[in-house]
N, C-alpha and C positions, 0 to 999 in steps of 0.2 A: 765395750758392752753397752748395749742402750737394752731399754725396757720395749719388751716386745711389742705394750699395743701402741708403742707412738711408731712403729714402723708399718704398722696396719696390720697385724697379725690379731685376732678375735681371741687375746687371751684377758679381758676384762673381765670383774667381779660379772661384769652383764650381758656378757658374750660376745662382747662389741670392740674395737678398737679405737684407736684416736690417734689418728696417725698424723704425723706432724709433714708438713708439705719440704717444709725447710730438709729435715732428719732423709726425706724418702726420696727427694730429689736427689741429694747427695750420698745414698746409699749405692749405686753400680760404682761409684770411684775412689770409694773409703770402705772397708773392713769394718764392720758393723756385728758385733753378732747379739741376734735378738735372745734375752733371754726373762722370764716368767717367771720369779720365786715363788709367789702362790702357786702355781701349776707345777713347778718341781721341790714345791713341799707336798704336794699328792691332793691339793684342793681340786677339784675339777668346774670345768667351765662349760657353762654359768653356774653359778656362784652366789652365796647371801653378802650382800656386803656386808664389812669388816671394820674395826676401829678399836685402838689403842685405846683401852680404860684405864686410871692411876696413873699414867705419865708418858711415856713416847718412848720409843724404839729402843735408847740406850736405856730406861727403866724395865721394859721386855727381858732384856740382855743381863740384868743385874737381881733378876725374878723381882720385882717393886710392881709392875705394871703387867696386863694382860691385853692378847687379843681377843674377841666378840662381836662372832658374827648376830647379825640383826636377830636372829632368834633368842642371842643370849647365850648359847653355844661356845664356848674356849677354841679356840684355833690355834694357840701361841705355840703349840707344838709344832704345826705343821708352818707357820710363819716364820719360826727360825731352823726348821729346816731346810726349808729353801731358800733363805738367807744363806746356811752354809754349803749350799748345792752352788748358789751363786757364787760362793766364795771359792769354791773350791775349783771350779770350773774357770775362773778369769787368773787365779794364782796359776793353775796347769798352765796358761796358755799366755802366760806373762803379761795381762793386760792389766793397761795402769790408769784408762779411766774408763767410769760411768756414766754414763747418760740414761738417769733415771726418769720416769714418770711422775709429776708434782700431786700436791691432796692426795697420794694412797699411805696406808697404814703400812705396804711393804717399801715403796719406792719413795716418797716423798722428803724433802729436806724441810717446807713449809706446808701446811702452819703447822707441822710437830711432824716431828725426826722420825721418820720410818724403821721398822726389823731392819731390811736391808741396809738403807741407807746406813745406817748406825754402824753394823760391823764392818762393811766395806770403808765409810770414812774411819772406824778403828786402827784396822788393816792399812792405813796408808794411800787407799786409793784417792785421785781427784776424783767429786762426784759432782756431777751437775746437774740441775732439775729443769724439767721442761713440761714446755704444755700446762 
């Protein structure tokens, strides 16, 4: 599983993508599947951006911490559910690692632990951070 927009796909808070040259080259001859927790928690794109308040991803996961879009707006509903859209989708289809997108509030490992990232390393997955 990698994160949609380091494959080039426009599923950014900003409509954009950031697609990794390394990721995209190697994409026709590895099984890659792009997938979008913002977008399959029901956020749609573009997007306000977003940022963990009171702690990171596993504080999210633990109800300690929230997410808040630049309005001030809660999102953490729709942030972990497409964390578990993500989860539930790579358990169907037995995949055992992630290749997340780095600085987001869903995908990120640095500099503070993302929704996503959080349950998926719960769950056992490798996860790795890019871009």
């Amino acid at each position: 599983m990698v994160s949609a927009c380091l494959l080039g796909m426009r599923t950014r808070y900003d409509g954009q993508s950031k697609p990794d040259p390394f990721l995209c080259a190697l994409w026709p001859q590895k099984f890659f599947l792009p997938l979008c927790p913002e977008q399959l928690g029901g956020l749609p794109t573009p997007r306000l951006p977003a940022e963990i308040v009171g702690g990171d991803g596993l504080a999210v996961w633990q109800d300690q911490a929230q997410v808040l879009n630049r309005a001030g707006k809660e999102v953490t509903r729709q942030f972990k559910q497409g964390a578990k859209e993500v989860w539930r989708i790579v358990r169907l289809l037995g995949i055992k690692k992630a290749i997340l997108k780095s600085r987001s509030p869903s995908c990120g490992l640095t500099p503070k632990l993302g929704v996503t990232a959080a349950l998926l390393l719960a769950q056992g997955l490798v996860v790795e951070e890019w871009g």
